[in-house]
C-alpha positions in Angstrom: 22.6 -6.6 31.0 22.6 -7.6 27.5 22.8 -5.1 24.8 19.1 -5.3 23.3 17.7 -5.2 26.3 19.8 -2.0 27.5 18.7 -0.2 24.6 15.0 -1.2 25.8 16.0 0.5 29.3 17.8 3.9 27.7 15.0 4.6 25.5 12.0 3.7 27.3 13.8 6.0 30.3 15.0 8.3 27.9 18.5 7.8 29.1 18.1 8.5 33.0 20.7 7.5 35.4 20.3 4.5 37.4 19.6 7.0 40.3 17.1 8.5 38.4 15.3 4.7 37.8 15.6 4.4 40.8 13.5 7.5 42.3 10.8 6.6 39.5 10.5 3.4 40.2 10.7 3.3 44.3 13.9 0.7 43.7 16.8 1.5 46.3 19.1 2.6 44.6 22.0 0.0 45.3 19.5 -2.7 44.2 18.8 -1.4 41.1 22.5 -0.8 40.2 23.3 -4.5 41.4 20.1 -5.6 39.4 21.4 -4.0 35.8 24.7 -5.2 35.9 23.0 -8.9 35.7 22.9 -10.1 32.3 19.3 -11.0 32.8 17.9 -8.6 36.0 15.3 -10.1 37.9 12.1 -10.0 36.3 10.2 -8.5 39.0 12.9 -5.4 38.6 12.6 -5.2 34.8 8.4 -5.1 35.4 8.8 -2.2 38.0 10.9 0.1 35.5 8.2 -1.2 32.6 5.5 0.3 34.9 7.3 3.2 36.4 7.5 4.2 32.9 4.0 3.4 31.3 5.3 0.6 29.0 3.7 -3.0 28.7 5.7 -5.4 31.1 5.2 -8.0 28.7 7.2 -6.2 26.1 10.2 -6.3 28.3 10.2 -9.8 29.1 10.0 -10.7 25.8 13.4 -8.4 25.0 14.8 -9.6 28.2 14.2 -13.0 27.1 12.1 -14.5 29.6 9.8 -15.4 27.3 9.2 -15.4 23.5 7.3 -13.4 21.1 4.1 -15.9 20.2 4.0 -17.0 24.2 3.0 -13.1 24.7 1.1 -13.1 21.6 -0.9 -16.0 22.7 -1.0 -15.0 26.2 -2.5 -11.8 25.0 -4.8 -12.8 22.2 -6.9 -15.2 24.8 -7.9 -12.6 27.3 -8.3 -9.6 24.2 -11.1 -12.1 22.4 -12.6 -12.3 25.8 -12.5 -8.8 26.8 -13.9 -7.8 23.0 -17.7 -6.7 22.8 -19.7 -9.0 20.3 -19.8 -6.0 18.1 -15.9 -6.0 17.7 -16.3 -9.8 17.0 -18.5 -9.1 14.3 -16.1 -6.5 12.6 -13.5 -7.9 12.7 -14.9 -11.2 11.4 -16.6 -9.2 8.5 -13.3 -7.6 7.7 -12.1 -10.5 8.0 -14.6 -12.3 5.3 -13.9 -8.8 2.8 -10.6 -9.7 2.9 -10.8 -12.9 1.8 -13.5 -12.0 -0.9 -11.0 -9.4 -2.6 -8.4 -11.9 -2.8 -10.4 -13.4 -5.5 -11.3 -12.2 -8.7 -14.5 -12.6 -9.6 -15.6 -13.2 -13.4 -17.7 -10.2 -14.8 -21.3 -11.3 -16.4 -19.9 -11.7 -19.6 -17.8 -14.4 -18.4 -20.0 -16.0 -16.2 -22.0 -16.1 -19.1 -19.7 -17.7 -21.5 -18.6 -20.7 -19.1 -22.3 -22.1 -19.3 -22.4 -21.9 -23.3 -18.8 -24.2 -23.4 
């Protein structure tokens, strides 16, 4: 397994053995070890241990590889719009709109003032 992604596996597990992993995650044993000595393990392995460990199983495809950072990101920005209430909508597209407004400066009354006497 590739470096980065066995850094992903020690920390999310907190370092336990592959026995360990392998009681959490309902993974014979055997497979498990064969699966992490792959450079990439099966996906369907690396999903279970996301799981078995509460973590997002598309964060680990993304370290493993599988897929890249904006294909999650798009993958999950689709079904989040749909799943937000028309009330987070609204926020955020008023934050949104702020946002934009305090990037520009506006001219004070005095100024305002003296660009229709020019």
């Amino acid at each position: 397994m590739h470096e980065q992604l066995k850094q992903w596996v020690d920390e999310l597990t907190g370092g336990d053995s592959t026995r360990a992993i392998a009681v959490v995650t309902g993974i014979p044993q055997a497979t498990l070890a064969r699966h992490l000595a792959l450079a990439t393990p099966p996906v369907e392995t690396l999903i279970e241990i996301a799981r078995a460990y509460s973590a997002n199983p598309v964060e680990v495809q993304v370290v493993a590889g599988i897929i890249t950072e904006a294909e999650a990101q798009r993958a999950g920005s689709g079904s989040a719009i749909r799943q937000a209430t028309t009330r987070q909508l609204l926020t955020e597209l008023l934050r949104r709109d702020k946002e934009g407004d305090e990037g520009k400066r506006r001219p004070s009354h005095g100024e305002a003032g003296a660009r229709l006497f020019r």
